[in-house]
TORLOKOL-124717 format. One record per residue (C-alpha): residue in one letter; x, y, z; residue number from 0. Coordinates in nm, 2 decimals, padded with zeros to 4 digits. Example, Ala and Ser with C-alpha at 12.3 -4.5 7.8 and 13.67 -1.06 7.14 Angstrom:
2
a;01.23;-00.45;00.78;0
s;01.37;-00.11;00.71;1
***
This chain:
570
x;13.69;14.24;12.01;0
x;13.99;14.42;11.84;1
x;13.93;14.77;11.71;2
x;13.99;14.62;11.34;3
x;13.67;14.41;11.45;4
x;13.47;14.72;11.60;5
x;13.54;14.91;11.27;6
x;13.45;14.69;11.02;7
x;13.16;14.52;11.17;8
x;12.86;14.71;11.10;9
x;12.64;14.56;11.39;10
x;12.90;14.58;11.69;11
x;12.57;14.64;11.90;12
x;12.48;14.26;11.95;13
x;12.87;14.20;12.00;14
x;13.14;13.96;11.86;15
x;13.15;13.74;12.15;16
x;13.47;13.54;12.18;17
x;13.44;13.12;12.13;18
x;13.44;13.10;12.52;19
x;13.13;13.37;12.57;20
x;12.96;13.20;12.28;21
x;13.00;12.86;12.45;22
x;12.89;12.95;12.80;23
x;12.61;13.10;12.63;24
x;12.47;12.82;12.39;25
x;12.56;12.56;12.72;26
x;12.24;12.73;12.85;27
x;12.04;12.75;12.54;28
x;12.15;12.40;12.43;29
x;12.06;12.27;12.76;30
x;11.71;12.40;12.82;31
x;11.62;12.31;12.45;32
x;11.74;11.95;12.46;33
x;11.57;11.92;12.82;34
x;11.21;12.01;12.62;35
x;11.29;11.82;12.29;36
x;11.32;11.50;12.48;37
x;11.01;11.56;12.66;38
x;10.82;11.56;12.29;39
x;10.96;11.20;12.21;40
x;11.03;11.03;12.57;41
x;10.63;11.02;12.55;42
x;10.66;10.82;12.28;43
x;10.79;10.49;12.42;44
x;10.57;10.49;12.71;45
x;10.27;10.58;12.56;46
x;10.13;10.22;12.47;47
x;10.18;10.18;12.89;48
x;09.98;10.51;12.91;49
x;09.73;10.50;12.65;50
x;09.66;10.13;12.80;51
x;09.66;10.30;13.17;52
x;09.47;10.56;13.10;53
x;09.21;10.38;12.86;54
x;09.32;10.54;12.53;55
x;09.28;10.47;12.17;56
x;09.45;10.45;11.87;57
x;09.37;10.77;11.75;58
x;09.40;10.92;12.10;59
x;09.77;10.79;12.08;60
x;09.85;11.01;11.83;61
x;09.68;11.29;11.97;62
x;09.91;11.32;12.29;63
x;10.18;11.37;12.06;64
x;10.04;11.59;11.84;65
x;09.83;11.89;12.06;66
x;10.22;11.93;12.12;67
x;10.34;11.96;11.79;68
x;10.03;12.14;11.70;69
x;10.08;12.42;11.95;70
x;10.43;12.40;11.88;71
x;10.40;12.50;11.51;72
x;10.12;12.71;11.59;73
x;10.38;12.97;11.80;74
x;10.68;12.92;11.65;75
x;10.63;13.21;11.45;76
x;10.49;13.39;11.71;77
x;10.80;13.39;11.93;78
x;11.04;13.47;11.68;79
x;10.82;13.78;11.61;80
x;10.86;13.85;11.96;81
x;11.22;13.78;12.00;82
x;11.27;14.08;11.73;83
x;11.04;14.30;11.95;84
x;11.10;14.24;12.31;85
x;11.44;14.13;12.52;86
x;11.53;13.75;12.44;87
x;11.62;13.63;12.77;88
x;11.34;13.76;12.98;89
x;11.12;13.52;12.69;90
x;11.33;13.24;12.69;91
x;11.28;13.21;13.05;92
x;10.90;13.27;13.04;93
x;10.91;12.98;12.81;94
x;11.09;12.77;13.04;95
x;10.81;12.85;13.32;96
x;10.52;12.75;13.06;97
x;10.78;12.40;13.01;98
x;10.78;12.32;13.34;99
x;10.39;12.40;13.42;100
x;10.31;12.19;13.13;101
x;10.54;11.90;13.25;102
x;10.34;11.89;13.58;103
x;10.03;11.87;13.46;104
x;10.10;11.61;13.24;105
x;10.24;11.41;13.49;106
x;09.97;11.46;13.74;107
x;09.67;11.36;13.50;108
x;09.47;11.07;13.53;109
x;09.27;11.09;13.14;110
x;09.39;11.14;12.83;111
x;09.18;11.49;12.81;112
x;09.36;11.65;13.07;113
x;09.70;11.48;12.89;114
x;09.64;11.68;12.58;115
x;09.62;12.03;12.75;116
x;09.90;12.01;12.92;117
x;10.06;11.84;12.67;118
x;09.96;12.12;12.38;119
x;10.14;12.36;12.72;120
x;10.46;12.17;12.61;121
x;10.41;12.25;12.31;122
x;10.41;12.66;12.33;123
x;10.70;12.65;12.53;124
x;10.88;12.42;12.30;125
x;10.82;12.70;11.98;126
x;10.91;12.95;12.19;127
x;11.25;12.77;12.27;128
x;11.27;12.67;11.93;129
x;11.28;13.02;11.80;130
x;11.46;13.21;12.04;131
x;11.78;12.92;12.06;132
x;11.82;13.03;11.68;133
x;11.73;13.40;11.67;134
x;12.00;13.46;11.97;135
x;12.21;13.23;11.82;136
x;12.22;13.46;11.51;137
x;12.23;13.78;11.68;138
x;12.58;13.70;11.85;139
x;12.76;13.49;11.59;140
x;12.78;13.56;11.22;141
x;12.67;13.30;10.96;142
x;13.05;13.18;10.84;143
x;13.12;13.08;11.22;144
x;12.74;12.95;11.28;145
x;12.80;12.65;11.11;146
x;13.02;12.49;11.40;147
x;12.72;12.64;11.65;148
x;12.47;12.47;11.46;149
x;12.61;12.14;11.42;150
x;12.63;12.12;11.80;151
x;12.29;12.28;11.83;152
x;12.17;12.01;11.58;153
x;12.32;11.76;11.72;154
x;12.15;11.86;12.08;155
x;11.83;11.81;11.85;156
x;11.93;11.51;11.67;157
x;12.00;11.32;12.03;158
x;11.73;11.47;12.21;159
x;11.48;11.42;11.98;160
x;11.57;11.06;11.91;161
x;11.74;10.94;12.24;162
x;11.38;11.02;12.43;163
x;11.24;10.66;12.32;164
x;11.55;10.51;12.49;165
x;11.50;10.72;12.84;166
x;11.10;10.67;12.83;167
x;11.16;10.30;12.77;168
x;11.39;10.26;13.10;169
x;11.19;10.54;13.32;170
x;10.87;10.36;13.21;171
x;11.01;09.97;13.31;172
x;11.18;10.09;13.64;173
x;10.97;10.43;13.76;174
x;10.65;10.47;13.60;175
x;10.52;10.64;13.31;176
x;10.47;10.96;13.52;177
x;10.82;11.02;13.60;178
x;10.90;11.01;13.23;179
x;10.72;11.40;13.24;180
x;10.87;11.46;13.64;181
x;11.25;11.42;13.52;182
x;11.25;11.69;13.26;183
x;11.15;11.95;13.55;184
x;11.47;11.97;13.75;185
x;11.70;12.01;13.45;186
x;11.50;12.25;13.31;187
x;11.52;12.48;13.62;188
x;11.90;12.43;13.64;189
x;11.89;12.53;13.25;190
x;11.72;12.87;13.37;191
x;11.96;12.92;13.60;192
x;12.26;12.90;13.35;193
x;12.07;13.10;13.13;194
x;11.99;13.36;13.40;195
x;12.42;13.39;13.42;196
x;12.57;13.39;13.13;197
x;12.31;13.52;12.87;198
x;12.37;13.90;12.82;199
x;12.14;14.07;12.50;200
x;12.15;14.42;12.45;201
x;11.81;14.53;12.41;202
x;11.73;14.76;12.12;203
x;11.42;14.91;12.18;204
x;11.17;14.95;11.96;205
x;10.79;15.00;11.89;206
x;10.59;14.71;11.96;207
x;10.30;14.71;11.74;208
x;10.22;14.35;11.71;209
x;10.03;14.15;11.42;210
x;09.76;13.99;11.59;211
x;09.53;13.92;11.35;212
x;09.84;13.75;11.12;213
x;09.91;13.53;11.44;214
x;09.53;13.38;11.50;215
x;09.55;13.34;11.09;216
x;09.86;13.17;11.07;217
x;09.75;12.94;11.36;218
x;09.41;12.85;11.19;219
x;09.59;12.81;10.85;220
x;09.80;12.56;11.05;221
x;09.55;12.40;11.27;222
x;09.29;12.29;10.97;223
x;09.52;12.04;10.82;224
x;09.54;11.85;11.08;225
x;09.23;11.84;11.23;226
x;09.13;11.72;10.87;227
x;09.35;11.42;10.87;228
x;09.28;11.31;11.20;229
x;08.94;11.26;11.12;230
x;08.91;11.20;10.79;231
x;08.89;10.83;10.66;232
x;08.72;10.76;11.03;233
x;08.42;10.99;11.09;234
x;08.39;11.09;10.73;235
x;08.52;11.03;10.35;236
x;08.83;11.13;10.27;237
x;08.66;11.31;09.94;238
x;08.34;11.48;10.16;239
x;08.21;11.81;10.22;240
x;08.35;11.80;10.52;241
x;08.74;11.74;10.35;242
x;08.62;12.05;10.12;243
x;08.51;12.27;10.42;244
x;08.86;12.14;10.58;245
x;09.08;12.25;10.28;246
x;08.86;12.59;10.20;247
x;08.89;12.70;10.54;248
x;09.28;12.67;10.50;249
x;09.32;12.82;10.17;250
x;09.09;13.12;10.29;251
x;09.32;13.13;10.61;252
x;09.58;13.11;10.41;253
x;09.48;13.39;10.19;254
x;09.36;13.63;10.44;255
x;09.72;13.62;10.66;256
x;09.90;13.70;10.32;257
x;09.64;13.98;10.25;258
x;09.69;14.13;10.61;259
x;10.07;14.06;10.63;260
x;10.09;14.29;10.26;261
x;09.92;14.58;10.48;262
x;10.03;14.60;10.82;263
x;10.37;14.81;10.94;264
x;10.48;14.49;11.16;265
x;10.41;14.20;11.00;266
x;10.39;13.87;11.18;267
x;10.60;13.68;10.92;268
x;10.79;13.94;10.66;269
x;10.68;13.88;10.34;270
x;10.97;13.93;10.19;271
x;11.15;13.70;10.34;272
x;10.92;13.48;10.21;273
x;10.94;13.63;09.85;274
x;11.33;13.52;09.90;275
x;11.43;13.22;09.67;276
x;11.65;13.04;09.89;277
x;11.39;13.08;10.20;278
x;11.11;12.95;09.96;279
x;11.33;12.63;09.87;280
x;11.43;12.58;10.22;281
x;11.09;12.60;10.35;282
x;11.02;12.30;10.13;283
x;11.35;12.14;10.27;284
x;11.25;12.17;10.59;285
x;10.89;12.00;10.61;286
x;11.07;11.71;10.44;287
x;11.34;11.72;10.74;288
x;11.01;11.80;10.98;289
x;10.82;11.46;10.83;290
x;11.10;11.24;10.83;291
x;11.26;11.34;11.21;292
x;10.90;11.36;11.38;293
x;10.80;11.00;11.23;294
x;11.12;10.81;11.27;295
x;11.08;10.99;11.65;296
x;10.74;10.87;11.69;297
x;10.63;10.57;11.50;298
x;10.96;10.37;11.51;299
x;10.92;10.28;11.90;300
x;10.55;10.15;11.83;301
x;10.67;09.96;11.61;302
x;10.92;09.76;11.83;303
x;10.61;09.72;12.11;304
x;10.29;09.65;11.90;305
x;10.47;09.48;11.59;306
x;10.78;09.30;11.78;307
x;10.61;09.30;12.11;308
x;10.91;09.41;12.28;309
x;10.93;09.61;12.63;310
x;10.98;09.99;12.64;311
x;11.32;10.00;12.75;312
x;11.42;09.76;12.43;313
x;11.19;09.92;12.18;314
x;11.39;10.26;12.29;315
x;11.75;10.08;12.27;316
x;11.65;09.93;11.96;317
x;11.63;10.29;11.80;318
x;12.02;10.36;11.88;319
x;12.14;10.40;11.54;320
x;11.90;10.64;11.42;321
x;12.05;10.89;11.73;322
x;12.43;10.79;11.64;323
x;12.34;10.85;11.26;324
x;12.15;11.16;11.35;325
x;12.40;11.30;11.60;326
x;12.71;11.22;11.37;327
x;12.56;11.41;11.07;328
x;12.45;11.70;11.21;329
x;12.80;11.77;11.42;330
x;12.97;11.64;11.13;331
x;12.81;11.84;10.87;332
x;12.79;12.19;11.10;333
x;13.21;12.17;11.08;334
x;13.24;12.12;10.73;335
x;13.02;12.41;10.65;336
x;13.24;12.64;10.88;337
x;13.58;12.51;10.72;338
x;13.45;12.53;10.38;339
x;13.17;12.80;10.34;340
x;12.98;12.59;10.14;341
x;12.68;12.42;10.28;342
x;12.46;12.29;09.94;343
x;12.66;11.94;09.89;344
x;12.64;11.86;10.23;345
x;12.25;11.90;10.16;346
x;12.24;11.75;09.86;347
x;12.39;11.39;10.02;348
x;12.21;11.46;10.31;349
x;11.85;11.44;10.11;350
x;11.99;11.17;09.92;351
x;12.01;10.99;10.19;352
x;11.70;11.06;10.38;353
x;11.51;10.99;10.03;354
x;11.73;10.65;10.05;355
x;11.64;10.55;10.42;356
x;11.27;10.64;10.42;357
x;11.21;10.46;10.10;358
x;11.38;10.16;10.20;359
x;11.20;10.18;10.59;360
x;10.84;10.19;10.35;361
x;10.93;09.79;10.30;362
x;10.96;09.68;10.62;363
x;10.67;09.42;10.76;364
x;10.63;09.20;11.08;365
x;10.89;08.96;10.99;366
x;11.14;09.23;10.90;367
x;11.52;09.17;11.07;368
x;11.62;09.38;11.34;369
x;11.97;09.42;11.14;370
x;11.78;09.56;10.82;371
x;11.56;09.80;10.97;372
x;11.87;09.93;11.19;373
x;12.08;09.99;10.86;374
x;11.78;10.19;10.72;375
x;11.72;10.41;11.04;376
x;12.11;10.50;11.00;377
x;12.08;10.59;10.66;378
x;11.80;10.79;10.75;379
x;11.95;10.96;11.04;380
x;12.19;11.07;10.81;381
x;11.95;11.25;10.58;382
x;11.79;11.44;10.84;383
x;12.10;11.53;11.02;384
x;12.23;11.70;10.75;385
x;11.92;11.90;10.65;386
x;11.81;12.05;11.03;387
x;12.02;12.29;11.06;388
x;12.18;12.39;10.74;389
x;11.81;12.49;10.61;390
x;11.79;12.78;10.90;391
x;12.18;12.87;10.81;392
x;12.14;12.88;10.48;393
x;11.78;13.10;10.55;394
x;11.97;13.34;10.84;395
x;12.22;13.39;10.58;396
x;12.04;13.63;10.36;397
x;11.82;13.84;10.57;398
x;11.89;14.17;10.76;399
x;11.97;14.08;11.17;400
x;11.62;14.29;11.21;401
x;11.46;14.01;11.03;402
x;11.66;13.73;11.17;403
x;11.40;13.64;11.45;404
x;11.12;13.61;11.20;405
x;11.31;13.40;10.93;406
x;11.45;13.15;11.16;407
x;11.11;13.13;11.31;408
x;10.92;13.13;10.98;409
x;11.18;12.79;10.88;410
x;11.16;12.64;11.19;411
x;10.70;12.68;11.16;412
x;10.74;12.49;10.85;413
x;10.99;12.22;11.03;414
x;10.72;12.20;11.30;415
x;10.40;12.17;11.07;416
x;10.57;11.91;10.86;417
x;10.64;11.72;11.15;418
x;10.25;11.79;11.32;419
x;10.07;11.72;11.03;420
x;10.30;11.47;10.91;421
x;10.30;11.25;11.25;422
x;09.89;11.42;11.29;423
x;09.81;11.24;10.87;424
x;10.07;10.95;10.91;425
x;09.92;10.83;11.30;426
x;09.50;10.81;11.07;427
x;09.67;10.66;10.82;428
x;09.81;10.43;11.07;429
x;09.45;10.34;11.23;430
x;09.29;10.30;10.95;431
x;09.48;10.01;10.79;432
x;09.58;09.85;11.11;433
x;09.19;09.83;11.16;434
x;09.10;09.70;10.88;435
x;09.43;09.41;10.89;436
x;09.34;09.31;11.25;437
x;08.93;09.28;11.14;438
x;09.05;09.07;10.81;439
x;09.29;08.85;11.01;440
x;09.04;08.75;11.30;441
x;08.83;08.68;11.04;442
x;09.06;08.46;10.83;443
x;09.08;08.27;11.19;444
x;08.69;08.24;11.26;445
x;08.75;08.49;11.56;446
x;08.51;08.77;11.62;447
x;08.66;09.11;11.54;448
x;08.49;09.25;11.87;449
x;08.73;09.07;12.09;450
x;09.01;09.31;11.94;451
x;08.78;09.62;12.07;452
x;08.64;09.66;11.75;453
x;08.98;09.60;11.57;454
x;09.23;09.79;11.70;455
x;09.09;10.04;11.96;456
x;09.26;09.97;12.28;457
x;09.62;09.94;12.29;458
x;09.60;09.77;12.61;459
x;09.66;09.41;12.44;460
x;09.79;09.24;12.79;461
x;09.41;09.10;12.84;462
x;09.40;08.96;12.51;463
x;09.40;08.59;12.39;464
x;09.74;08.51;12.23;465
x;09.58;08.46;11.87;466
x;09.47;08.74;11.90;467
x;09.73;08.95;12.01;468
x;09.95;08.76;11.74;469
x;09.67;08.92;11.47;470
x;09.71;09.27;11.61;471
x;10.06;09.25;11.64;472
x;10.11;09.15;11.24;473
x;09.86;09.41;11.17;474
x;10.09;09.69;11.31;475
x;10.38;09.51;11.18;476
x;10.24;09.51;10.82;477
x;10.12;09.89;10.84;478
x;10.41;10.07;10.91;479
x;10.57;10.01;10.58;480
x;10.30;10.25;10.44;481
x;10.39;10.53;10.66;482
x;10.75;10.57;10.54;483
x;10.65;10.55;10.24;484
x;10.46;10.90;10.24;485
x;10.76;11.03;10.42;486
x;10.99;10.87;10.09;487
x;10.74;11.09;09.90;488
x;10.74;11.43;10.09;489
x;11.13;11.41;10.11;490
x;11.18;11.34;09.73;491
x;11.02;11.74;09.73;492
x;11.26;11.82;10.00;493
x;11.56;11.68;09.73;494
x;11.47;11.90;09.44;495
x;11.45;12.16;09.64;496
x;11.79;12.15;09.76;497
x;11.90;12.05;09.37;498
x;11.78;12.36;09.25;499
x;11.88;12.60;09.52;500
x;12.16;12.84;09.43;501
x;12.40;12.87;09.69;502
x;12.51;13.19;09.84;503
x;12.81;13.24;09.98;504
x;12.82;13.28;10.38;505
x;12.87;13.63;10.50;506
x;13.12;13.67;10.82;507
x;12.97;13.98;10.92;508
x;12.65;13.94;11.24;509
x;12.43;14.19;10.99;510
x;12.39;14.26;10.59;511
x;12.62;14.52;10.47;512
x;12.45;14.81;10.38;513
x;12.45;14.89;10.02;514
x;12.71;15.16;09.88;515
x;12.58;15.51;09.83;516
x;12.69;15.54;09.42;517
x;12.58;15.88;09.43;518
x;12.87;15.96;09.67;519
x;13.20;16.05;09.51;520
x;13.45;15.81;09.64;521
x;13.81;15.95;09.64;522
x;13.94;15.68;09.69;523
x;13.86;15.52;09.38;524
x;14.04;15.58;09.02;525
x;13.97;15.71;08.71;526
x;14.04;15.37;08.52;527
x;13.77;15.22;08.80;528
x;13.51;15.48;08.80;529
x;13.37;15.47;08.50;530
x;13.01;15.31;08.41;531
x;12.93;15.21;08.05;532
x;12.58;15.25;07.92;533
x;12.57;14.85;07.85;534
x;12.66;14.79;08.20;535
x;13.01;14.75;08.24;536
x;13.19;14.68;08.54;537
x;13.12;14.93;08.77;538
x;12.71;14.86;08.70;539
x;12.78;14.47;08.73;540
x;12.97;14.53;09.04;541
x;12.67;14.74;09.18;542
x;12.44;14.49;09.08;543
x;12.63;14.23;09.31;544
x;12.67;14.49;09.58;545
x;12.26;14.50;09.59;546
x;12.21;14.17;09.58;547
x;12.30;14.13;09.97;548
x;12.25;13.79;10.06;549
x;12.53;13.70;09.76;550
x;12.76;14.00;09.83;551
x;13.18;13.94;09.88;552
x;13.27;13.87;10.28;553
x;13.38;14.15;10.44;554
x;13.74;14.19;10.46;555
x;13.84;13.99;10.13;556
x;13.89;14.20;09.84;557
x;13.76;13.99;09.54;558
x;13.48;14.20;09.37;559
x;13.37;13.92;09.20;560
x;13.10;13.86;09.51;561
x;13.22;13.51;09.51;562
x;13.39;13.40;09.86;563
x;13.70;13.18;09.80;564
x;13.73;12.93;10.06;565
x;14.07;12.87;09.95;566
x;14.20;13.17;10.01;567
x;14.04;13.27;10.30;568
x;14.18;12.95;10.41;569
***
């Protein structure tokens, strides 16, 4: 750091680290956090081998993968609120420990109960990793040079998160389901060593007066939803008393957190980071991101096995272009909003696309080519690559570096719940209509549905007659097409959200500048320059640009127009 540097940057506490310090740092961060993102997907290709091993249902199915997402959502925001309150690394490495005693246990269990629990451990050490990979990553680079940081943390998110299908496919043909949960231990233990080298926080203490009553809120306001589309449509009518106690118990949830957030010191999420435009609109960006990544993730490897009927290691190959798309994108996408400054058009194509792939996915069938459905996952890929990261940046980008562990966390919850209750919503939906297909089509060929367990319980279909396994494997085939099309819907919000945005220029500076003191003479200012006219002339409109912190000039450039000139600064 050069004494122009420790002068002018008005946060030298958390340190300007140099592009070799930065690196050595995110290698750990990166590492441990890709290591748990592809245990939440490489599930996902063996789980039809595991459901059938373990004697699990449809609806079961979905469950494994969503007690994870579930209590990944749930304490997302949790750790972030913690990250601002107590020292980063020793949580990031308590959340590695939770990964790996969740890993074990998952391995080691031999029913789909037991699965869950440990499973849902995953889960609350994949929020806490979540939340602390961005909230450090923000405390030691600014937002103008995050962009290149992100796009390589996105890309660690877009590959993990998609590439786990291909791993479980080949661990689960040549190892065993089980090892699919064992492999994830040792790198995460060599991640926690990195981690325990080159990761050095100062710690600024400060009073820890923590919002407990806003945590169990927000997690009840998160947890409803889901429980009430798991159930609904199966155990009871979609419009019930049940649905109504569902839905009032969120709203009430939902009500009370704000109403307790408004009155405590230390609020579990700031409300006025919420109360911030561009955080509302990317909040709605990123569920649509959450929705689309979590189901392409999930549902596109079941439905290479129980549509296509092909093994796990080719249902996870077959996914390929949705991790190149993904991975390009978000890599691509992170550069271009360092080199520029601008990161809205890159998020405008990027829901575009996403909006494009999704809708065109919602028309696939059975007897849909390979080729086709691989052109739409790219497309796709493209969309969400563009969006993960670029909705925290743009987020990080106007809040205080106080804040900055809360907001990240508070974009990343809603990432998370779109995904939960998206995959959670989508995986009933799912159920329901393959039940009802594989009951109409035993019918339509004088076969007893029972013979289908009830049509479409199991998913253990090696014992089956081939007519009937035919049946249940057009049934699938048929019923995904529905699912994408939810996702179309819930991304076209995601689009006008990013339309209607107004974009803020990147600061290069770790914190917000403070605000100038206008009662303070400034000598160094002239006559001709000093002056304020009662309608608000320049020096009031200048002040009212200098307030406005999230859209204030980058330090070091002298336009006081607020604006930041890529050109230029180029």
């Amino acid at each position: 750091m050069t004494a122009a540097d420790s002068r002018t940057d008005p946060a030298p506490a958390p340190g300007r680290l140099s592009h070799r310090e930065v690196l050595e740092v995110m290698a750990g961060l990166l590492s441990v956090l890709g290591t748990a993102l592809v245990s939440t997907t490489i599930v996902s290709t063996a789980l039809p081998t595991i459901m059938a091993d373990l004697d699990g249902t449809q609806r079961q199915y979905t469950w494994v993968i969503t007690a994870s997402l579930l209590a990944m959502t749930i304490s997302t925001p949790i750790w972030g609120k913690l990250s601002d309150l107590f020292d980063k690394k020793l949580l990031v490495q308590l959340a590695i420990i939770m990964f790996v005693v969740g890993s074990i246990g998952a391995g080691l269990s031999v029913a789909v109960a037991p699965m869950m629990a440990f499973r849902a451990v995953q889960g609350l050490a994949m929020g806490g990793l979540t939340a602390l990979t961005q909230s450090i990553m923000a405390t030691i680079i600014s937002p103008r040079e995050r962009g290149r940081y992100s796009g390589y943390m996105g890309a660690v998110m877009a590959v993990s998160t998609v590439s786990g299908p291909v791993l479980g496919g080949i661990i689960t043909d040549h190892l065993g389901w089980r090892w699919c949960f064992f492999v994830v231990i040792p790198l995460a233990l060599v991640s926690s060593v990195v981690l325990q080298r080159t990761l050095r926080l100062p710690h600024v203490r400060r009073p820890v007066r923590f919002d407990y009553v806003g945590a169990v809120l927000f997690a009840v306001a998160a947890a409803l939803p889901m429980l009430w589309v798991t159930f609904a449509g199966q155990d009871y009518a979609w419009l019930s008393w049940e649905t109504a106690a569902f839905l009032g118990g969120t709203v009430a949830a939902a009500a009370l957190a704000v109403f307790v957030e408004l009155r405590v010191p230390d609020p579990m999420v700031p409300l006025r980071v919420l109360g911030n435009r561009t955080t509302a609109l990317m909040i709605i960006t990123a569920i649509g991101a959450g929705v689309a990544m979590f189901t392409g993730g999930t549902f596109m490897t079941q439905y290479f096995q129980l549509a296509g009927g092909f093994a796990p290691t080719t249902a996870g190959l077959m996914t390929i272009p949705l991790i190149i798309a993904q991975m390009l994108s978000t890599t691509i996408s992170g550069q271009l909003v360092s080199r520029t400054g601008r990161w809205k058009p890159i998020m405008v194509i990027s829901a575009v696309m996403l909006v494009i792939g999704l809708f065109a996915l919602s028309t696939i069938d059975h007897a849909t080519a390979y080729p086709l459905v691989a052109v739409y996952m790219f497309v796709m890929g493209i969309g969400v690559g563009g969006l993960l990261q670029n909705t925290v940046l743009a987020v990080q980008n106007t809040v205080a570096l106080k804040d900055m562990g809360a907001a990240s966390a508070t974009v990343a919850f809603f990432r998370s719940l779109g995904g939960a209750v998206g995959v959670s919503m989508l995986g009933a939906l799912l159920a329901n209509h393959v039940q009802q297909r594989v009951v109409d089509g035993l019918r339509s060929i004088g076969i007893d549905p029972s013979l289908a367990g009830g049509g479409g319980g199991s998913l253990d279909l090696s014992a089956l007659p081939p007519a009937v396994r035919q049946v249940i494997h057009f049934a699938y085939g048929d019923s995904f097409g529905q699912l994408f099309l939810v996702a179309g819907i819930v991304a076209a919000a995601s689009l006008v959200a990013v339309i209607i945005v107004v974009e803020q220029p990147l600061r290069d500076t770790i914190d917000l500048k403070p605000a100038p003191d206008r009662s303070v003479p400034n000598p160094n200012r002239t006559p001709a320059t000093a002056g304020v006219s009662p309608a608000g002339g320049a020096d009031s409109g200048r002040a009212h640009r200098d307030s406005d912190a999230s859209a204030g000039p980058v330090q070091g450039h002298p336009s006081s127009s607020g604006r930041t000139p890529a050109r230029r600064a180029r």
